[in-house]
C-alpha positions, 0 to 999 in steps of 0.5 A: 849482247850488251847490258848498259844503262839505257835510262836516257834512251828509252826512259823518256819515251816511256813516260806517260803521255801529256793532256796534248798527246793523249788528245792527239792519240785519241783523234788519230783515223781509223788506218791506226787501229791498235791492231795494226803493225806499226813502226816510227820514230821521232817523227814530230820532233818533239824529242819524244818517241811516242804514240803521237809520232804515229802520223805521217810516220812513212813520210819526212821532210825537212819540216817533219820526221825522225832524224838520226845522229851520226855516231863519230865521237868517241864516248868510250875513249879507245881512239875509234869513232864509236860507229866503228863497232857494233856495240853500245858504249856506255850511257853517253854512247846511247844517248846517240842513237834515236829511238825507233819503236814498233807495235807488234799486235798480239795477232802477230805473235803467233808461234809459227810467225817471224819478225824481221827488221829490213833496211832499204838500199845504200842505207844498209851500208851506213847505219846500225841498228840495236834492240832493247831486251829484256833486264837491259841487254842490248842486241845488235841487228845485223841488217845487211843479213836479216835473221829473225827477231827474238824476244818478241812482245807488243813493244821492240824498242830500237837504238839507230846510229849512223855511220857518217852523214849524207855524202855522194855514196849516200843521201842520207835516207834510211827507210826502216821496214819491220815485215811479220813473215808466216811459216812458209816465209810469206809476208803477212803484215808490214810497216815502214818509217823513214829517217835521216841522218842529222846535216853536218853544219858549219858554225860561223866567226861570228858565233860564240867561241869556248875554245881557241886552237893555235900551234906553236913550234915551226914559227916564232909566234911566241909574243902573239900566242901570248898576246892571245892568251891574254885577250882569250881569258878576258873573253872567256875563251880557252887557248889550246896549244899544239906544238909542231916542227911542220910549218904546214901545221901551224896554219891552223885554220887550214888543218880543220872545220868544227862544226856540229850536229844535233837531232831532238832530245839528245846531246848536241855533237861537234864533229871536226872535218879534217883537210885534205891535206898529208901534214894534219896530224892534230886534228884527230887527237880532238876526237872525244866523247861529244867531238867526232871526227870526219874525213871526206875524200883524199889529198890531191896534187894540184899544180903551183899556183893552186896547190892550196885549194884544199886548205880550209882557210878556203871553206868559210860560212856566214852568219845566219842571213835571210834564207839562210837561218843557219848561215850560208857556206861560201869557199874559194874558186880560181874563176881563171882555171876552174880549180876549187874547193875539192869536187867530192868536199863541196858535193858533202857539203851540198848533200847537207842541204841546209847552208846551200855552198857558193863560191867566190873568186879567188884567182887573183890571190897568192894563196887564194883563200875566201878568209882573205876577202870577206868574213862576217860579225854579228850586229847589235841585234845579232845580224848578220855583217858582212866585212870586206877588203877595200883597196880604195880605203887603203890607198886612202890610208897611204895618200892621207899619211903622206899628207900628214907628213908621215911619208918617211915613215914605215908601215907594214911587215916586212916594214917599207917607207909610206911614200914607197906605198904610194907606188901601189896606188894604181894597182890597188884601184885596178883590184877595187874596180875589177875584183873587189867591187863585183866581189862586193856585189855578188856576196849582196845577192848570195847573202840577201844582204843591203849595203848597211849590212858592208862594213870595208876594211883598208888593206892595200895589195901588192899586185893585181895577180898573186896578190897579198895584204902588204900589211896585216889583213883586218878580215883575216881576223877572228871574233871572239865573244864580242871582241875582233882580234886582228893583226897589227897593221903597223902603220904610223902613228899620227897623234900617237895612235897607229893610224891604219889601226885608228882607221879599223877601229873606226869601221867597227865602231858603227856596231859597237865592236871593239877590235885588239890588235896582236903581232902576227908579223910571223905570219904576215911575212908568209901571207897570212894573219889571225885567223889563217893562224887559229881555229875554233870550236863555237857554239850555234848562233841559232838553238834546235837545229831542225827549227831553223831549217831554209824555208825553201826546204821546208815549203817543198 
């Protein structure tokens, strides 16, 4: 047993009830007699565990019924998720659990009766449960070998956490059982109450961002991190810096995804998902009270040509889009040899339901990411847009430099004459037509978007297959609060204003999006730009998850 300050936990829900919940209370049927058995959570949602939680109480849907977080931070900073134990660590680790509450009628509490409190299936495997007893001492509940409950009076209070979030060896679901036996171990009376744990969920580029993560060390990116740092405290950003000898480290973008979960009444939790990758060694040292930490599945080996699909350059998530309040997570697949995203990462994603993955054709990349393709901003009614490579609006951007006498010039990092450029105008119209535009295409299906909604940004590639940005990709860039920040194409000024640059700014201009440029030539010459080079922690585009679940979802 543990004492702690349980004032979060159980306070609120014994409060008195509001004018609406007494109300509520009093038209409850008959089949919730006061002398009945009874056992149920936040089953309304409102944050409250209460009398009025009691209908419906056996039932959940995405519409209604309790939910549990997953327990992966670290509130008591022992370098562990907090699940890994089986106590509760302080106040801020009992505001993680949700709160179960059972009815037990004084015709139950017989001498000779016996309570217990069962956990169905897989769940048992993956949650834990606590008691709330007398003078503030907290009991452990060991489900996966049920002993009787001490303590016995008309009202158990219970603590749940999860262990992780629904995955291939658990969809999530916990049916918790409280069985009142006689003697001779009969069961006399019961109840159940089912519950699910929170969906782990993506947070897009177009959120609003608190912090910046990038590395330092392996690259000469010194002038950049500097030129970041800058923009970032105008936004109203924090920089973080990690410093590495690894050159696989300083990718990033590559190391991890910050997303987030959140139930009601509780504090909202980040949760970091590592890579599956051997060299990520930062990603663990974010653990801390309200950011968990998660793996799914192992590194793999994937032959030359593939062995990036696990990087998570490749996981991206739009905007909040029509069906999809939450946003949709798309990530790359090489169409030529069915090699994607690892098979066990996209199944968890899936089994979070709410943001329902698609894939994007990625084969005829070098490093066959989704971030090199398309990203999304939000609109000035905070709609979502979709940017995207135009390799015809690169081709557009060399052929006009050369007409304005600039040939001779040099554009792109490592840097080449503009009248050397004209040499990829063939190749980039192959990409346009054969890959770009049925990109384009189906991107408007998977995120219900209209052509008002494509904003195309020039890049010009090097080849058909294998092929890389020949200056800095405009979409492998990040918004910040507002602001893009790009790549610097390093193109020729005209009229003393870099043109390519002149040209981004322009596309943006239609959404009132100003765009900063910053010098990422050291990870331009290794095929990537901004955002392969940094990560993010964002908040929710949309408040109270559980309100903006897929009407699809909700209607089944």
């Amino acid at each position: 047993m543990l004492a702690v300050g349980w004032d979060f936990w159980m306070n609120q829900p014994h409060r008195q009830l509001d004018a609406t919940e007494q109300n509520r209370a009093i038209s409850l049927p008959n089949a919730f007699a006061a002398d009945r058995l009874l056992i149920f959570g936040d089953t309304n949602r409102d944050g409250v565990t209460s009398i009025a939680d009691r209908l419906d109480h056996q039932d959940w849907s995405w519409a209604k019924g309790g939910l549990l977080l997953a327990n992966v931070d670290d509130d008591d900073q022992d370098g562990h998720p907090d699940w890994q134990d089986q106590v509760i660590n302080g106040s801020q680790d009992a505001e993680d659990l949700a709160t179960v509450r059972v009815y037990l009628p004084s015709g139950l509490r017989q001498d000779q009766v016996q309570v217990y409190i069962e956990v169905d299936g897989a769940a048992q495997s993956f949650i834990h449960i606590f008691q709330l007893l007398p003078d503030d001492a907290i009991a452990f509940i060991d489900v996966a070998n049920p002993s009787p409950i001490e303590h016995l009076t008309d009202q158990l209070d219970l603590g749940i956490e999860a262990k992780n979030f629904a995955h291939q060896n658990w969809d999530g679901f916990a049916n918790i059982r409280v069985v009142v036996r006689d003697a001779t171990g009969q069961d006399i009376a019961s109840d159940q109450t089912r519950l699910r744990v929170a969906p782990w969920v993506m947070l897009p580029n177009s959120a609003r961002t608190t912090d910046v993560y990038v590395s330092a060390g392996a690259y000469e990116n010194e002038t950049m991190r500097s030129q970041l740092q800058q923009h970032l405290q105008t936004l109203r950003a924090n920089l973080h810096e990690y410093t590495t000898d690894w050159w696989e480290e300083m990718w990033m973008q590559d190391t991890m995804e910050i997303g987030y979960q959140e139930i009601p009444g509780h504090p909202r939790m980040h949760v970091v998902l590592r890579a599956n990758r051997d060299a990520d060694r930062y990603p663990p040292t974010l653990l801390a009270p309200g950011m968990g930490y998660i793996t799914i599945g192992e590194p793999r080996y994937l032959e030359e040509g593939d062995h990036l699909a696990d990087w998570l350059g490749n996981l991206e998530v739009s905007h909040p889009v029509p069906g999809f309040p939450l946003g949709r997570i798309y990530y790359g697949r090489n169409a030529e040899t069915g090699v994607e995203l690892q098979s066990e990462m996209v199944r968890f994603l899936e089994m979070q339901q709410v943001q329902s993955p698609v894939w994007v054709d990625t084969s005829w990349l070098s490093i066959k990411h989704v971030d090199e393709v398309f990203n999304f901003v939000p609109g000035p009614e905070g709609e979502a847009y979709l940017i995207i490579n135009s390799a015809a609006l690169g081709v557009e951007q060399v052929q006009n430099l050369e007409a304005l006498g600039a040939g001779d010039l040099e554009i792109g990092y490592p840097p080449f004459p503009v009248y050397e450029a004209l040499n990829y105008v063939e190749v980039n119209q192959q990409l346009q037509q054969q890959r770009l535009n049925p990109i384009l295409e189906k991107a408007k299906q998977d995120f219900h978007l209209t052509d008002d909604r494509i904003i195309q940004l020039p890049i010009l590639y090097s080849d058909t297959q294998e092929a890389y940005g020949l200056w800095s990709n405009p979409v492998n860039s990040i918004y910040i609060n507002g602001t893009v920040i790009a790549g610097d194409p390093l193109s020729p000024p005209i009229e003393g204003q870099d043109y390519v640059q002149q040209t981004i700014q322009q596309q943006f201009n239609s959404i009132h999006i100003p765009v900063q440029f910053i010098d990422d030539w050291s990870y331009q010459e290794n095929k990537g730009n901004v955002h392969c080079a940094t990560n993010a922690r964002k908040q929710p585009v949309v408040s109270n998850l559980w309100r903006n679940i897929p009407k699809a979802l909700t209607a089944s």
